[in-house]
C-alpha positions in Angstrom: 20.8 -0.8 -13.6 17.5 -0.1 -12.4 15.1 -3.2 -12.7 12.9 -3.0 -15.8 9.5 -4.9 -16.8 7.6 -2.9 -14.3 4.7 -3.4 -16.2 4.9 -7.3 -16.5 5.2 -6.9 -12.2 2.6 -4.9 -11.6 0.1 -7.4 -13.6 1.2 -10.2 -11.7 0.3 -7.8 -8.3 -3.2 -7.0 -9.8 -3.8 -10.6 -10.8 -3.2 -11.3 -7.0 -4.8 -8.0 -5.6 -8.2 -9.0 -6.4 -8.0 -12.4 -4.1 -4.9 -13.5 -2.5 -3.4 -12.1 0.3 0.3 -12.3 -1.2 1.5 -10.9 -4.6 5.0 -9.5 -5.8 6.7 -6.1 -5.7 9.5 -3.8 -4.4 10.6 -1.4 -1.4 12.8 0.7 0.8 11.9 3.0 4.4 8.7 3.0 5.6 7.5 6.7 5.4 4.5 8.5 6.6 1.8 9.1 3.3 3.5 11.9 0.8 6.6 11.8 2.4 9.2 11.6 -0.4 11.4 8.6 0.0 13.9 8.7 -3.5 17.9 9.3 -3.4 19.5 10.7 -0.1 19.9 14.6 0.3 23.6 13.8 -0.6 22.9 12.5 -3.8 24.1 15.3 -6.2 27.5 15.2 -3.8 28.1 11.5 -5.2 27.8 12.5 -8.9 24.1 11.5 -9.6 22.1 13.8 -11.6 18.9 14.7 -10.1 16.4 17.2 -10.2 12.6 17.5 -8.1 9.5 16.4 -9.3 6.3 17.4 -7.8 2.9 16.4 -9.1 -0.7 14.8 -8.3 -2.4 12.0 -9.2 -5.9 12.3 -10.5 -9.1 10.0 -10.4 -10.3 8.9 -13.8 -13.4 11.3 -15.4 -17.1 9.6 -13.8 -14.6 7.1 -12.4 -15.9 5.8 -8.8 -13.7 4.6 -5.6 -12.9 1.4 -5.8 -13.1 -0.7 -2.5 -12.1 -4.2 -1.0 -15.1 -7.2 -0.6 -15.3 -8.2 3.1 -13.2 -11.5 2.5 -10.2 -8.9 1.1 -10.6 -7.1 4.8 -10.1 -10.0 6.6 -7.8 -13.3 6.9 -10.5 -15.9 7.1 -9.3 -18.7 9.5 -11.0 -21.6 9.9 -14.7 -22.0 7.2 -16.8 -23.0 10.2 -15.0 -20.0 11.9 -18.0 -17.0 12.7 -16.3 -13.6 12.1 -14.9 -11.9 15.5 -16.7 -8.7 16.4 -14.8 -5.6 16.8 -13.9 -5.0 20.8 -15.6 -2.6 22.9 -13.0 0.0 22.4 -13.2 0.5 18.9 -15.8 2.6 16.4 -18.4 1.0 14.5 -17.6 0.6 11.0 -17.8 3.2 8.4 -17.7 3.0 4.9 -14.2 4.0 4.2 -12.8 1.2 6.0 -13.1 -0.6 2.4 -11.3 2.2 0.5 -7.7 2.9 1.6 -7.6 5.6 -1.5 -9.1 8.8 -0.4 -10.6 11.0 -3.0 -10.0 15.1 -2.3 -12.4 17.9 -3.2 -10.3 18.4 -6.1 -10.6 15.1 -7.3 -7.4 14.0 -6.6 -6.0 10.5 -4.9 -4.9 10.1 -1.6 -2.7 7.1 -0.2 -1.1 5.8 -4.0 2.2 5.0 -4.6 4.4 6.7 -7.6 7.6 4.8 -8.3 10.3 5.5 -10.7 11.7 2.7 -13.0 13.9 2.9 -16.0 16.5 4.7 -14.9 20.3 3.9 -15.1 22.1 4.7 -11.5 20.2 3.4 -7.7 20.7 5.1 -4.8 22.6 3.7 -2.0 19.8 3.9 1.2 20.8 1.8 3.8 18.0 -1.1 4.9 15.4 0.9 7.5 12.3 -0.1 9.7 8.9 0.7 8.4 5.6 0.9 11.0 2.1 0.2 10.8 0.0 0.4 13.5 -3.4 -0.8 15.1 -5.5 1.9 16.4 -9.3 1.8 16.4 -8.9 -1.5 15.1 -7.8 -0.2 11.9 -4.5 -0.2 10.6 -2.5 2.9 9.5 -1.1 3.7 7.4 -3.4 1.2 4.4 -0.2 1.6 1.9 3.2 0.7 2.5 6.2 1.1 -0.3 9.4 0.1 1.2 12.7 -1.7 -0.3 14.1 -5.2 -0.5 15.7 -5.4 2.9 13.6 -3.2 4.7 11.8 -4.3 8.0 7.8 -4.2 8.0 7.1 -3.6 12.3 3.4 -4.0 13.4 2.2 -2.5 16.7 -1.1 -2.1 18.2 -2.3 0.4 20.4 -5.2 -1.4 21.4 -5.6 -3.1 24.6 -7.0 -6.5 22.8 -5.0 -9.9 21.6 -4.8 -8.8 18.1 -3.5 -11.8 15.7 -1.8 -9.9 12.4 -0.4 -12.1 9.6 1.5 -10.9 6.4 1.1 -12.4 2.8 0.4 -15.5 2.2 2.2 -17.0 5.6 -0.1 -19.0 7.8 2.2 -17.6 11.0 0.1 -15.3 13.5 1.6 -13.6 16.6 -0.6 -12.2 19.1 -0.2 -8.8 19.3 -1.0 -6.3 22.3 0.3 -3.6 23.4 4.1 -2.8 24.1 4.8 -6.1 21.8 5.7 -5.5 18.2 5.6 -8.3 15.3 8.9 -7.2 13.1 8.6 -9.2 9.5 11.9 -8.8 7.1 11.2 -7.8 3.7 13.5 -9.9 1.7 11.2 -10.5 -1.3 9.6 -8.2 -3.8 6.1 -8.0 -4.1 2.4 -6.8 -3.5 1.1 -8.3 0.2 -1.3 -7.4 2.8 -1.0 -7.2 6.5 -5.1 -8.6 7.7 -5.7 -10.2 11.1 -7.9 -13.3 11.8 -8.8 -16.0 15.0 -9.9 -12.9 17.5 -11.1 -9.5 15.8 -10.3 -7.4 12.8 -7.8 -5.2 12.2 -8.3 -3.7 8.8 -6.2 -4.1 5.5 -3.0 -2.6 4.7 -1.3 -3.5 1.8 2.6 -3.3 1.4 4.6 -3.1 -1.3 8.5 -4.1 -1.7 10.1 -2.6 -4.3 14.3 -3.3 -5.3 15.1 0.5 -5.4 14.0 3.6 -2.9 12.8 6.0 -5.8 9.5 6.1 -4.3 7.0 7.8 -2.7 3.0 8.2 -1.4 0.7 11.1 -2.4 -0.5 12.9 0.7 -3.7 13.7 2.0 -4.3 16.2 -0.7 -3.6 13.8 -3.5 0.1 15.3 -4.1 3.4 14.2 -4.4 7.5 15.1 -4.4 10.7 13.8 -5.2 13.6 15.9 -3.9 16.2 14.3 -5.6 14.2 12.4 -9.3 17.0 11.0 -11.6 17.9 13.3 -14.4 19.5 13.7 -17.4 17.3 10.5 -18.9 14.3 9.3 -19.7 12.9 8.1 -16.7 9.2 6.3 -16.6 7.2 7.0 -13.4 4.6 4.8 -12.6 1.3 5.3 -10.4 0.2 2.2 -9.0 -2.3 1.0 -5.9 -3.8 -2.9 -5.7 -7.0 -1.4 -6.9 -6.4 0.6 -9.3 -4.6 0.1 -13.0 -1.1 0.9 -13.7 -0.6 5.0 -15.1 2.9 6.0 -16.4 4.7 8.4 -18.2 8.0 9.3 -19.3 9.6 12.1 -17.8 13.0 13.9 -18.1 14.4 16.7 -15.9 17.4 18.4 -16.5 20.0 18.2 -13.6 18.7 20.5 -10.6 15.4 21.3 -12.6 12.0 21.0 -10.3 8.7 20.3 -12.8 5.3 19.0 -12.2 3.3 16.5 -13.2 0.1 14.9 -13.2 -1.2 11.4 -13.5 -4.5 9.8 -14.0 -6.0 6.6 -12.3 -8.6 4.3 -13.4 -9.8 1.6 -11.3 -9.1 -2.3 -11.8 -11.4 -4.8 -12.8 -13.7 -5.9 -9.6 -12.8 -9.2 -8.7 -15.1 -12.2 -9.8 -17.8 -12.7 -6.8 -17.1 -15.7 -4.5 -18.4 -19.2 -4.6 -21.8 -19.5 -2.7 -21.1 -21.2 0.9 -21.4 -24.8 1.5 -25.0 -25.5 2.6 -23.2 -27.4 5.6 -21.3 -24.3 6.7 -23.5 -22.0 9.3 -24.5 -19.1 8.2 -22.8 -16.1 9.2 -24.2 -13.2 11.5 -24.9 -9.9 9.7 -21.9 -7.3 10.4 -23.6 -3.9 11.2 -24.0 -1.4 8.7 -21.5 1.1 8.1 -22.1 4.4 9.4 -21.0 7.5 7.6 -17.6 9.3 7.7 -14.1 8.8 7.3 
């Protein structure tokens, strides 16, 4: 059986969304955004029922983009510690380094998981190796969904000592180029991949789910499932760290393709941080953002 009490899992990833660098969830293959990521191609060959299911995931009516503090984007180190400034080879930064969730001219969301859950048979997808990489001192992809089992591998393309750390682990590797910093994902969770000690490196969060009926929306806020269980009630789920949990129940008869939509509001902001020791230095100003993607 597919694992249930979704709901009660993806509370427990908010609560630790909105402060901690490692949460629970579930996962399989890494894939690039939108590419679909449920039951093999040979599914229907094995006797599972399955149809496709295509859809898009909305943002909420006068709803604004969410976006991380500056202590989410980064894996403070040391409190006396002044933040690292980006290397020469990087762009300055803009204001949608804080928003991994891109919003289309249609109004529709960009980079957020849907996941299925409820549903009676898994697929069998054998364990894979998921990628994120440093470029411009930014990671990419900002959302990883893979499974329990899966490997998380982290490569720069920078020509700087990057230090990345995943979740809650104080371990750091120093990363540059031609090295790679493989992680196994043998729990299930919410977690984030931020670097620390020499410059930043973004936020990307990853998410590790028990079963591979998964996938991203793409860059124009849609979605697919080639192979969607059917003949049942399935629930699908839309879910990113900063935004609230959207489902609905959907049921496809076997081989039948339908579309869907889903709507998004954002979570709760976090509470504001604790005011700085007056024995801690104060911090030099970042510069501001400039404009653009």
């Amino acid at each position: 059986m597919a694992p249930r009490g979704w709901s009660a899992l993806l509370l427990f990833a908010l609560a630790g969304a909105s402060g901690c660098d490692g949460c629970g969830s579930k996962a399989a293959k890494a894939p690039s955004p939108g590419t679909p990521t449920g039951a093999p191609a040979d599914a229907k060959s094995r006797g599972r029922a399955t149809g496709v299911l295509i859809g898009v995931v909305r943002l909420a009516e006068a709803a604004d983009l969410p976006e991380y503090t500056d202590g989410q984007m980064e894996r403070k180190v040391l409190s006396h510690t002044q933040r690292a400034a980006l290397p020469d080879a990087c762009s300055p930064p803009k204001i949608n380094d804080q928003r991994p969730v891109q919003l289309t001219a249609d109004g529709l969301l960009a980079g957020v998981m849907l996941a299925a859950s409820d549903f009676s048979t898994q697929p069998d997808v054998p364990p894979i190796t998921r990628s994120v990489v440093i470029d411009d001192c930014r990671l990419t992809p900002r959302l990883i969904v893979a499974k329990k089992g899966d490997t998380l591998r982290v490569t720069s393309k920078v020509n700087y000592p990057f230090m990345p750390a995943f979740g809650a682990t104080a371990v750091v590797k120093t990363l540059i180029p031609g090295q790679n910093y493989d992680v196994p994902l043998d729990q299930p969770g919410v977690s984030a991949i931020t670097c620390g000690f020499t410059a930043p490196c973004g936020r990307a969060d990853v998410i590790v789910l028990e079963h591979s009926y998964f996938t991203v929306t793409d860059g124009q806020g849609h979605f697919r499932f080639e192979s969607f269980p059917a003949d049942e009630a399935v629930t699908l789920n839309a879910w990113h760290p900063l935004f609230k949990e959207a489902k609905i129940t959907v049921e496809l008869g076997r081989g039948e393709e339908r579309k869907v939509e889903l709507v998004l509001e954002p979570a709760a902001p976090p509470p504001p941080a604790a005011p700085a020791s007056p024995t801690e230095p104060e911090k030099p100003s970042k510069p501001a953002p400039t404009k653009g993607g």
